[in-house]
Steps between C-alpha positions, in 0.01 A plus 500: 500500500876558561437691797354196641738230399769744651360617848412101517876411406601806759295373789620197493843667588458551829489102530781428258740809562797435305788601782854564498584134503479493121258229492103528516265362769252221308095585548398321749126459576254277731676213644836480315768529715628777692853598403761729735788582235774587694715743368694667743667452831705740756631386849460696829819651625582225734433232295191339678232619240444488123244700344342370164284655210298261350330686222258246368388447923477886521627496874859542630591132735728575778698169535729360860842424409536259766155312486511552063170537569234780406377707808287732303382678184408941462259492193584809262288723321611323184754272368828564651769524253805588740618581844722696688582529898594800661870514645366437849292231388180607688302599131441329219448647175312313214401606197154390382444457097198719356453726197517740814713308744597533870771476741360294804675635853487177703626489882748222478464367823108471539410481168276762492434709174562862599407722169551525192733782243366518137766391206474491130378211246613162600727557858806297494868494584494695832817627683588681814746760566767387767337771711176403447322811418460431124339245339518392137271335293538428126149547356542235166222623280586900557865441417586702812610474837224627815782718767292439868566633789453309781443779744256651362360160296442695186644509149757802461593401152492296178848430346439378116687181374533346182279216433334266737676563874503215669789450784655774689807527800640764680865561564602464858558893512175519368618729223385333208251217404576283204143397291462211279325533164306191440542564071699716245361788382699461153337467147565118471609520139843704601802379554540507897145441690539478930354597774636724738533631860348797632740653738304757775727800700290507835545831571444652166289194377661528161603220283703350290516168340737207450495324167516097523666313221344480143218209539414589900127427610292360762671656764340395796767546796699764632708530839772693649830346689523601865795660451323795232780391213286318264165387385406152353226494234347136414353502109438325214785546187356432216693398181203637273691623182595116447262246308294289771639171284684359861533528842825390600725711672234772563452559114148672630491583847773544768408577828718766663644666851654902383711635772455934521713758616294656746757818538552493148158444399645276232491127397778312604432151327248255427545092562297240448325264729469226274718140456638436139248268480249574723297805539412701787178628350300822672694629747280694753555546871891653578604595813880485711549344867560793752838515468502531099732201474242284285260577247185309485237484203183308418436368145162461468496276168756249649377474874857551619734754722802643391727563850809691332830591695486892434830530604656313235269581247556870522901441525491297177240768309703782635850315382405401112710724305355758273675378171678244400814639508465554893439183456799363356699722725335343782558140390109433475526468141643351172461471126289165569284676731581309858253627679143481419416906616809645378365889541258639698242566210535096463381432850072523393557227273663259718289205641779445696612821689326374800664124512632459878316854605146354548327267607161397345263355708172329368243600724226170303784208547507237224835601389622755269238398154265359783565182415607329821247294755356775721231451734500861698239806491445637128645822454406719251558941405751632773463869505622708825715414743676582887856386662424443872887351584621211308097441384379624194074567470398501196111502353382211294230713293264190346568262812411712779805480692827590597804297424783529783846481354744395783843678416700293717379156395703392179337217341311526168150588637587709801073590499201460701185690513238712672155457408285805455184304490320178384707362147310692227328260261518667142243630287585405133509884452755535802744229378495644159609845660784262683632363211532776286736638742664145535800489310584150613243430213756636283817318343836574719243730712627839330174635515130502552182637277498770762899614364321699210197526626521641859099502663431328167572809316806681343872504547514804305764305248475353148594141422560369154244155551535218235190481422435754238923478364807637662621806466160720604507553836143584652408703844393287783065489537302510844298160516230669703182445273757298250259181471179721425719736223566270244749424274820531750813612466581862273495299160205297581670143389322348825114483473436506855664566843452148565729359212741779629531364837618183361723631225616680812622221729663311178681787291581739821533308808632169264324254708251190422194560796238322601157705274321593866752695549465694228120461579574681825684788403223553269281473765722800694541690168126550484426571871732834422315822583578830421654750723325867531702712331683773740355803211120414658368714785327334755426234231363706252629670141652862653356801239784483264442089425127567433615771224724221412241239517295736249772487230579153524132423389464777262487453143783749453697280680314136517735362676221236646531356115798288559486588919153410556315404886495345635862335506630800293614271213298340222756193488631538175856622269481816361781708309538788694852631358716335777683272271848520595841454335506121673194427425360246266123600481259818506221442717508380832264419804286787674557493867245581779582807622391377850791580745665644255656763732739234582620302226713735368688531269258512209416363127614165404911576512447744776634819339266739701557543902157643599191514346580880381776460286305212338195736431706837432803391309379138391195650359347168610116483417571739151410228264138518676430774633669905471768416769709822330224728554514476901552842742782401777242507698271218305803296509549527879124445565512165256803431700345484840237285396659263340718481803193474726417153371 
């Protein structure tokens, strides 16, 4: 039975491949409408092209700058998830999204698809080295990065990361590439949880990593300044060791810009891209104009651009004083506190570090809340973007377009737009995948359901919610099969997914909504599917999972008693021996173990990082079943199919 329900669920992937844009393509079927999902955009050398991935359309469009019109589409093998060009600018590289993905070689100037290099689980994040010669491509769901070369188009290595790879850029020298790690890799329940950078020597392919600040996660953008001195890294910072009782100020989420060291290897500082009063939720897209003298980034949530002088933003980091005697010796400082960042370890706290450093653009119109008369295009989900000049390109993911950001004209909505096709008319399903990554739903637009729930599933964090008491902080659940797993949330205290949606938008995002919405996101919620897990082979349980499989279901083990197809969870509390120092209760809700390869960290508080530790040193399953009793090897085969889910 649960072999069908799965290879069903695992079919349907190849229509509704979750890619590296963090968000997942709705099911479409028979005559609902036809979505492109742009995602990503790069210009041609001189300026006269842009090249666009538009994941949900599967096809790359090739738009004229001077006609803003499309001249073409290359359909790819499967969804394309990211693009690079080649210094020249005669190829095009695109990586195509698969359990077993591609990189698509496309001719830039006809169009023509030329072959194809094999990559690793879920292709994304591609860079070039200044040469040319190397490609790189973060493969998400291996946690490692594919080494191509472009000569001979074949693999020549596999460079591990930490967790989730998503973004990558070369120095100019080409000596090093810089990786961002979509999640932590932390047991949520300690004291400092973040994600981190993978850091790759090109000639040795070694690595090392750089540690972002305590609460780092969904780090979705990564780029290098033309000069080789630093890197900018656009993520979430997450205030999760506070009680979710306000939002004001960025009590939850913050949404960040960290500056690196790229000689160093080092972080240099973090600041934030939000207003004291107004949120800059999900930033995505970053890049710098070609001279490195602005900063641009995309924030998803709020439908806005960030153009930041780099200049002056580096001169102020680079001048806060270390302490505060500096700065009293310095004159930045006094006993009342004069200046709002007095130190440099002040500086991520500061909503207003950037004041007279950025501008912020709204890409939608309608004013800063989006409350003003506006009668222009709707614009909705900006993800990549290109600098061509004074214009920034940037893709409008649900809207099927690019908004054009005019540098040079200085009124409020400096915008206009390219349309990639006809104006999508939404499926309930595909507006409830919209607005849960719509944080102008939320109050003071600090954040968006997606925040702690990135593809609808983890942020690898705890949060102490209200609704079961304050001070017993709770790991972050995947919604994928949420509204069929009943009761939700760790504790159970909502019966259904449904009632947790709604609880949702009132208690976490603090706003009064119209019920379709929450009707919607429902809707989106239950169109989930699951991704094949990166432990199958060609699809299938490898020899050690089918051992694995065998103990699961044994009655030495019978782990199918509270585990049982075909969701992997009988839907109910049991007291399993997790009960923490915080908490308040013994028994707690049995998750599916779908997916479960990536919703780390695990158990209720999220004490254990991988499934191992939970089985070998949690003992998990020994109030059942003779846990204690397993080989190493028992426990490695139990591991792999648990993780093949």
């Amino acid at each position: 039975m649960s072999g069908c329900f799965l290879r069903s669920r695992r079919w349907m992937w190849a229509a509704t491949v979750t890619v590296a844009t963090g968000v997942l393509s709705a099911a479409l079927a028979g005559d609902a409408p036809r979505y492109l999902g742009p995602i990503d955009v790069v210009a041609s050398p001189d300026g006269q092209r842009l090249f666009v991935a538009e994941a949900d359309g599967g096809q790359i469009a090739v738009v004229d700058v001077a006609t803003q019109k499309v001249k073409g589409t290359v359909a790819c093998p499967a969804p394309p998830s990211g693009l690079v060009l080649s210094p020249d600018g005669k190829t095009l590289y695109v990586t195509c999204a698969a359990p077993q993905s591609t990189v698509a070689i496309i001719d830039a100037l006809s169009g023509k698809l030329s072959g194809t290099i094999p990559a690793g689980h879920t292709a994304c994040g591609p860079s070039i080295s200044p040469d040319g010669k190397r490609l790189y491509v973060c493969n998400r769901f291996d946690n490692d990065v594919s080494v191509i070369d472009l000569e001979a188009k074949r693999q020549v290595a596999r460079v591990a990361a930490i967790r989730e790879p998503v973004a990558s850029a070369v120095t100019p020298d080409g000596k090093t590439v810089f990786v961002a790690n979509l999640l932590p890799c932390d047991p949520s329940d300690s004291y400092d949880v973040a994600a981190e950078i993978t850091v790759i020597d090109t000639a040795s392919h070694k690595t090392s990593q750089i540690r972002l600040l305590n609460g780092s996660s969904s780090v979705y953008g990564i780029c290098v300044s033309p000069d080789g001195k630093y890197a900018y890294v656009a993520h979430i910072l997450a205030r999760y060791q506070m009680p979710t009782t306000q939002l004001e100020r960025g009590w939850m989420n913050t949404n960040a810009m960290s500056i690196l060291d790229v000689a160093a290897k080092k972080l240099v500082n973090t600041v934030l891209l939000d207003d004291v009063d107004l949120g800059a939720a999900n930033p995505w897209g970053i890049t710098t104009s070609a001279d490195g003298k602005t900063i641009f980034v995309t924030h998803a949530g709020t439908h806005e651009l960030s153009v930041i002088d780099a200049d002056a933003l580096l001169e102020k980091v680079l001048g806060m004083p270390k302490t505060k005697e500096e700065a009293r010796a310095a004159g930045r400082y006094d006993d009342q506190g004069t200046y709002s960042s007095v130190i440099a370890d002040d500086v991520p706290n500061d909503l207003a570090f950037l004041v007279g450093l950025r501008r912020r653009i709204r890409l939608r119109g309608g004013g800063p809340y989006g409350l003003l008369p506006f009668d222009g295009p709707e614009v909705n989900g900006p993800r990549g973007l290109a600098v061509v000049g004074p214009k920034v390109y940037v893709a409008i993911y649900f809207y099927d377009l690019l908004a054009v950001v005019d540098l040079e004209d200085k009124s409020y909505y400096p915008v206009s737009v390219i349309r990639l096709g006809p104006e999508p008319k939404l499926t309930i399903q595909r507006r409830g995948q919209m607005l849960f990554h719509d944080a102008d739903i939320c109050f003071q637009h600090w954040q968006s359901c997606a925040s702690c729930h990135p593809d609808a599933r983890v942020d690898g964090l705890n949060w102490d919610l209200m609704n079961d008491g304050m001070g017993n902080p709770k790991n972050a659940r995947s919604m994928l099969l949420a509204h069929e797993t009943p009761p939700a949330m760790a504790s159970g205290v909502r019966p259904s997914a449904e009632m947790a949606v709604r609880s949702g938008i009132t208690h976490i995002l603090f706003a009064v909504r119209p019920e379709e919405e929450a009707v919607a996101i429902d809707e989106y919620l239950k169109s989930l599917e699951p991704v094949p897990s990166p432990r199958l082979v060609n699809g299938q349980l490898s020899e050690a999972a089918r051992r694995g499989r065998e103990l699961f279901f044994s009655e030495r083990l019978d782990c199918a008693n509270c585990h049982p197809e075909p969701l992997y969870t009988d839907r109910r509390m049991h007291d399993v021996g997790s009960r923490g120092k915080y908490d308040r209760r013994d028994d707690f809700d049995t998750p599916t173990l779908i997916e479960c390869w990536r919703t780390a960290p695990y158990m209720h508080d999220g004490h254990y990082v991988t499934i191992k530790e939970l089985i070998a040193e949690g003992k998990h399953g020994k109030m059942g079943g003779d846990v204690e009793g397993l080989s190493q090897q028992e426990i490695d085969d139990l591991v792999e199919f648990v993780l093949s889910l």
